[in-house]
C-alpha positions as CSV (number, residue, x, y, z in Angstrom):
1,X,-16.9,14.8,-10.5
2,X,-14.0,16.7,-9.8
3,X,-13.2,15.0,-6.2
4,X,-14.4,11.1,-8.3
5,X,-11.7,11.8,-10.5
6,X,-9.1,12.7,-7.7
7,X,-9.8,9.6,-5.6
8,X,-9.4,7.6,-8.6
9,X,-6.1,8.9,-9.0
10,X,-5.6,8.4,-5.3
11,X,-6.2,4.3,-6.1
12,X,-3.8,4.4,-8.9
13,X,-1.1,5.9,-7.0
14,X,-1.8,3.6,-4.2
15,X,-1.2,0.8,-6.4
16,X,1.5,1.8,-7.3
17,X,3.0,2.2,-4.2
18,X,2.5,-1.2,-3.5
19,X,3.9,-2.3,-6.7
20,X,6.8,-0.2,-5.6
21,X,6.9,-2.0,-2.5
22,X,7.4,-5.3,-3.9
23,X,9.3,-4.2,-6.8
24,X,11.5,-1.3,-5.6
25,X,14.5,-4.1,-4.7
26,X,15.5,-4.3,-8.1
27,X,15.4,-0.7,-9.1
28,X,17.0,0.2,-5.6
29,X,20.0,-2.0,-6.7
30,X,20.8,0.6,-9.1
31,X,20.4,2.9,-7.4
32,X,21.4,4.6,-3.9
33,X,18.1,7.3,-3.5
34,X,15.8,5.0,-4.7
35,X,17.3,2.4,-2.1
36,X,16.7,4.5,0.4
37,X,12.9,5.4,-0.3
38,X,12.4,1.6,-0.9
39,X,13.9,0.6,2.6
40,X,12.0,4.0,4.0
41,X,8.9,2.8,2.6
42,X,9.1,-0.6,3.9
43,X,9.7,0.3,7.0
44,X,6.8,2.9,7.2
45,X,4.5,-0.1,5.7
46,X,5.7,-2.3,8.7
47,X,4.8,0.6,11.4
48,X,1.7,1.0,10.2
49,X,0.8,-2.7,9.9
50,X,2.1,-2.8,13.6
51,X,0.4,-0.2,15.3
52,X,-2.8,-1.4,12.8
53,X,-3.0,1.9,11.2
54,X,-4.4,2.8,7.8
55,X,-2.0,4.1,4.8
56,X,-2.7,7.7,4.7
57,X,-3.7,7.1,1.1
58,X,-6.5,5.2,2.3
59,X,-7.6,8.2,4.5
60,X,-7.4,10.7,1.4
61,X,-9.1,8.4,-0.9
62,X,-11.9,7.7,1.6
63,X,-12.3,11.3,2.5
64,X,-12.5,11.8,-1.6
65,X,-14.8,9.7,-2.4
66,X,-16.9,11.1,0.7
67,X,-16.7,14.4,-0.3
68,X,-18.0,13.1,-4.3
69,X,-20.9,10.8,-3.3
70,X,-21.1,9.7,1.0
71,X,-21.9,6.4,-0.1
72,X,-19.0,5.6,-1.9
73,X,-17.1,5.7,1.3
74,X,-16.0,2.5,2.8
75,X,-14.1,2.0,5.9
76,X,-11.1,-0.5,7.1
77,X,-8.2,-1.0,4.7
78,X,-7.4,-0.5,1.0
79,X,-5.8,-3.6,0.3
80,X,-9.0,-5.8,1.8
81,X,-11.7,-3.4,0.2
82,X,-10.1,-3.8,-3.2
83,X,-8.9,-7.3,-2.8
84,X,-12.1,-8.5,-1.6
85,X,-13.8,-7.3,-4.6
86,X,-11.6,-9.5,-6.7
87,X,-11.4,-12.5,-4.8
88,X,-14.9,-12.6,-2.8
89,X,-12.9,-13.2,0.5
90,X,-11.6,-10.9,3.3
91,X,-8.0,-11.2,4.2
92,X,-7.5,-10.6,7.9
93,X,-4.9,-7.9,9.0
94,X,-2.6,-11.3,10.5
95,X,-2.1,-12.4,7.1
96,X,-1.7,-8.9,5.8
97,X,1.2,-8.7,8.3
98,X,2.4,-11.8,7.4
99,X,2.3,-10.9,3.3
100,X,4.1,-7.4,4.6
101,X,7.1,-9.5,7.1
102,X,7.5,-11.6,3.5
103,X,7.9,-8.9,1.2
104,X,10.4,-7.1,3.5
105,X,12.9,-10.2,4.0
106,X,12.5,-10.6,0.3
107,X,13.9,-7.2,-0.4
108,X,16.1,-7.2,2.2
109,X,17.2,-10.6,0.6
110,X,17.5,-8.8,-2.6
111,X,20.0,-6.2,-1.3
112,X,22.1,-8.4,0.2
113,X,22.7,-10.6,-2.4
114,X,25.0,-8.2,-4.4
């Protein structure tokens, strides 16, 4: 139960992330550290969608659940596992990177329109 429970955490902090991610533009205006994690984060979200990696919350989440129950372990990406259970579709990693080049000019956008 113990390692459930920590996984589940793992999803909600991994959401949030991502709702950092879009969102951290307007906080970031206010602020110069927060900026700077922001444009950090960004940048680390468009490595890994380059070199078609998996967020490393992925990997602790997956390794969670495995080590709760084996056959709650799934394989590929957050976003798609969870997404897909939502929408009934799979998104492929193009429009992934696509969503991600989007999000960045629109932050970027944000920042420079001071």
């Amino acid at each position: 139960m113990f390692y459930k429970v920590l996984a589940d955490i793992t999803v909600l902090i991994h959401f949030l992330w991502i709702v950092f991610l879009f969102l951290g533009a307007i906080w970031g205006r206010k602020s110069r550290a927060v900026k700077t994690f922001h444009l950090a984060g960004l940048a680390f979200a468009f490595i890994i969608q380059i070199f078609d990696w998996y967020c490393p919350l992925t990997h602790l989440e997956a390794w969670l659940r495995a080590k709760h129950n084996p056959g709650l372990t799934y394989t590929g990406s957050f976003i798609i596992h969870y997404v897909e259970k939502i929408i009934y579709i799979e998104i492929s990693p193009t429009i992934i990177l696509i969503v991600t080049l989007l999000l960045g000019g629109l932050n970027v956008w944000i920042y420079l329109r001071k």
